[in-house]
DRENROSE-784920 format. One record per residue (C-alpha): x, y, z. Coordinates in steps of 0.1 Angstrom, whole numbers, padded with zeros to 4 digits, always signed. Last residue first. Layout:
<rs>
XYZ ...
</rs>
This chain:
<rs>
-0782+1571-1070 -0744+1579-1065 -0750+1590-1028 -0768+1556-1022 -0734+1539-1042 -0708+1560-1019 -0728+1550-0990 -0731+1512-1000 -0691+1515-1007 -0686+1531-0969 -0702+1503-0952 -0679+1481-0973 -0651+1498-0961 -0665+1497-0922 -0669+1461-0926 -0637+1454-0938 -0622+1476-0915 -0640+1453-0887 -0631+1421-0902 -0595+1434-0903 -0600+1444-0870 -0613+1415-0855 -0585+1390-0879 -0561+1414-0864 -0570+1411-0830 -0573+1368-0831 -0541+1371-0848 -0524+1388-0820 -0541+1365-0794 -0527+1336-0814 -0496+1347-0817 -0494+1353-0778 -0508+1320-0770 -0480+1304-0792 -0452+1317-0780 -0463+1316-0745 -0470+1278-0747 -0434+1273-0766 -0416+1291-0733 -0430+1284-0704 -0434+1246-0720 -0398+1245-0723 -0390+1256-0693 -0414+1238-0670 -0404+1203-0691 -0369+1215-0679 -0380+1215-0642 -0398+1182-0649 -0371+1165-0663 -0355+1170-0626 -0381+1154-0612 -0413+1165-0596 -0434+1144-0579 -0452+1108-0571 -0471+1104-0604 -0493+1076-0605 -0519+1096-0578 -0517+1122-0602 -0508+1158-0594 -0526+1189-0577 -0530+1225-0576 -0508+1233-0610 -0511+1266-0618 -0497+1280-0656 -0490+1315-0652 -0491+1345-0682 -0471+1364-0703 -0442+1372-0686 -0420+1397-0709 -0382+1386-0707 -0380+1365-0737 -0419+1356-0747 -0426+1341-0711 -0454+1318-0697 -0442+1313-0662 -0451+1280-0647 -0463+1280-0611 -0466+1246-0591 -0484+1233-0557 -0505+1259-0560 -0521+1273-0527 -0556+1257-0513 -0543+1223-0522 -0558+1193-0537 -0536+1163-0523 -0517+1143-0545 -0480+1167-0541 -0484+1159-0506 -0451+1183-0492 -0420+1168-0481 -0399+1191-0506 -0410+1222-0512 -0437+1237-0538 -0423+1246-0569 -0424+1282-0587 -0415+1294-0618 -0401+1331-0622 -0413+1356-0644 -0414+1382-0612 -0449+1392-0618 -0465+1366-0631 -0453+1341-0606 -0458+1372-0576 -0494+1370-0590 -0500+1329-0590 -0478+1329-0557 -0506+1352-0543 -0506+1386-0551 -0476+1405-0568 -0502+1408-0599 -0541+1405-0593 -0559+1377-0595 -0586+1371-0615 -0610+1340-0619 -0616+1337-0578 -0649+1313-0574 -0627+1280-0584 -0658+1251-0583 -0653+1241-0615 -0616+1236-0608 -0610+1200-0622 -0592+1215-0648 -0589+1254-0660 -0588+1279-0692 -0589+1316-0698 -0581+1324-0660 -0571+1361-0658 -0541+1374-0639 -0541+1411-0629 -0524+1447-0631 -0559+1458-0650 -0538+1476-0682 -0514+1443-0680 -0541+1420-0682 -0517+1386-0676 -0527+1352-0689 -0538+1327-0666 -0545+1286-0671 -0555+1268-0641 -0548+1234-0628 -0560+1201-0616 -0554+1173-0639 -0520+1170-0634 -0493+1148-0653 -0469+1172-0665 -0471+1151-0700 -0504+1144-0704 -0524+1164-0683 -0502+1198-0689 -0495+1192-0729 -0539+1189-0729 -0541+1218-0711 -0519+1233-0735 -0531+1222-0766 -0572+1234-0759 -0555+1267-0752 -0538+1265-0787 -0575+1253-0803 -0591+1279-0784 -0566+1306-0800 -0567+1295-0833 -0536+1303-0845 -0526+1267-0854 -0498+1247-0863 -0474+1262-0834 -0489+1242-0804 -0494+1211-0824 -0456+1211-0832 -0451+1221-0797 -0467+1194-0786 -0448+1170-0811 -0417+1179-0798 -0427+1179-0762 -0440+1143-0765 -0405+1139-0783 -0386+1157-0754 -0402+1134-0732 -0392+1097-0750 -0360+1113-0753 -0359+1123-0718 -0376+1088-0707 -0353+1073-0727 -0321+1090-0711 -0335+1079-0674 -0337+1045-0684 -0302+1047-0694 -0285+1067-0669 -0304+1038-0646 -0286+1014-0665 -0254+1032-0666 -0253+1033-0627 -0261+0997-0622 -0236+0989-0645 -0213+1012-0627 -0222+0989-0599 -0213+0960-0609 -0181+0970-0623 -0174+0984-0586 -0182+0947-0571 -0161+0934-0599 -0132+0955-0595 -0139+0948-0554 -0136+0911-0562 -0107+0913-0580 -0093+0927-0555 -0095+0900-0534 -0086+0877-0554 -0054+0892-0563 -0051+0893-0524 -0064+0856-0519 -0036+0848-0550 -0008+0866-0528 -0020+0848-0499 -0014+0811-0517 +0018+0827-0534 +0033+0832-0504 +0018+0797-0485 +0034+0779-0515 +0070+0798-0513 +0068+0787-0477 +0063+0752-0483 +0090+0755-0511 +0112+0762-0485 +0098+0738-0459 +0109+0711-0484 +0149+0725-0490 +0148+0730-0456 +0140+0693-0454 +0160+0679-0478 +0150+0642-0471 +0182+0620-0472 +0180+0622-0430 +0142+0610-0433 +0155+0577-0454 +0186+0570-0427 +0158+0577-0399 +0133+0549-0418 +0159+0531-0421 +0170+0526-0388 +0135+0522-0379 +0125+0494-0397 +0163+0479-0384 +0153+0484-0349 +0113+0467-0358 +0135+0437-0375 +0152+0438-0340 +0127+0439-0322 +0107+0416-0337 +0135+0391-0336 +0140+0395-0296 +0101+0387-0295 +0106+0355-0314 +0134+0342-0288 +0113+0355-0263 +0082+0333-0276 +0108+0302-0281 +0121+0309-0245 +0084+0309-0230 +0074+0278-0251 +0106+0256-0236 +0097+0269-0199 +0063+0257-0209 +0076+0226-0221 +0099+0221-0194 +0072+0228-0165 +0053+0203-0186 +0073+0177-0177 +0083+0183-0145 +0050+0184-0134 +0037+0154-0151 +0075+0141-0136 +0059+0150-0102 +0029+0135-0111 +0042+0097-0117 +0065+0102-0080 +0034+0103-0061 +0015+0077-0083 +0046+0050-0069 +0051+0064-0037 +0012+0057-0032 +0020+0021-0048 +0050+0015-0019 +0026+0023+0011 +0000+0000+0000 
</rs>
């Protein structure tokens, strides 16, 4: 009994034995393989330091440089290229609206053309009168206004023709008076200010424009009130005033004088053919 527990005793000390030497075996074979990574890592990185030490590498940072110069001189360029553009754009912008504006000038001074064409056509002085107020709707665009000419034995403004003032009791008014007098007295047009309603009726005119042959006024377009499309005066309209001062007077003055003569040439007419019948009774 005693010798057969020996016996199993001694059996597992060599099991021990025995695989203490294999592991023992498997440990040096794992540092064995461990001291070969190593080294093949040591000789990896050996020549990876010999292959960095062949780089030129202020040679590199160099041209990096050189790259981040030109990359900010391209952002400048760019840069102002930008603002060229953005100042291109806008001169366009400018030109366009220099444009619009030049067609509505020509477009304008055409109208005007053709008014005055219509203004000069005729010396009938209803049919001239009828031209203006027609000229001051359509192209000054109000549709409430008077027409005066100046009585220069009275001192006073008379309305010949009006628009949308039916109701306008006062027909005369006398020179220096008023900004419809002091307009035919001093020759000079008048514009009401800025900020005022220019589509509200208004007890004052809004507008005066002298009708003048050279320096002599001859009477006072006034404007009361403009056109809900229209929201004021431009700087077309200041020349519009001008021209239509000017070609309106013209042309009511001629007409006036031919309206006298044709009266007195009817008149000596009938006073010559008056004297024939008296000459023929006396004959008899």
């Amino acid at each position: 009994m005693d010798k057969g527990n020996h016996g199993d005793k001694s059996l597992k000390v060599l099991e021990l034995f025995t695989e203490g030497k294999a592991f023992t075996e498997e440990l040096l074979k794992e540092n064995e393989n461990l001291r070969l990574v190593v080294a093949k890592l040591k000789n990896e990185k050996k020549d990876l330091e010999k292959k960095y030490i062949q780089v030129d590498v202020p040679r590199m940072r160099e041209k990096l440089r050189m790259h981040e110069d030109e990359l900010n001189e391209l952002r400048k360029e760019n840069k102002e290229l930008r603002g060229q553009f953005e100042s291109v754009e806008e001169e366009n912008r400018e030109f366009a609206g220099r444009y619009v504006q030049v067609e509505r000038q020509n477009s304008a001074l055409i109208n005007l053309y053709v008014a005055s064409y219509r203004l000069h056509s005729t010396l009938n002085y209803t049919e001239v009168v009828e031209i203006v107020k027609e000229i001051v709707i359509n192209m000054v665009g109000s549709e409430v206004f008077g027409v005066y000419v100046v009585d220069e034995e009275e001192k006073e403004m008379v309305m010949i023709a009006h628009e949308g003032l039916e109701n306008q009791t006062e027909t005369k008014v006398a020179l220096g008076q008023g900004r419809i007098g002091e307009a035919g007295q001093s020759g000079d047009n008048f514009v009401a200010p800025a900020g005022t309603d220019l589509q509200v009726r208004s007890e004052e005119p809004i507008a005066c424009i002298s009708l003048k042959v050279g320096e002599r006024t001859m009477g006072v377009i006034a404007i009361y009130q403009l056109m809900m499309q229209k929201e004021g005066f431009h700087e077309l309209d200041y020349q519009l005033f001008e021209l239509l001062g000017a070609h309106a007077a013209t042309a009511i003055y001629a007409a006036k004088l031919f309206t006298l003569s044709e009266r007195k040439r009817n008149t000596l007419e009938g006073f010559i053919n008056l004297m024939k019948m008296d000459t023929d009774v006396t004959k008899q």
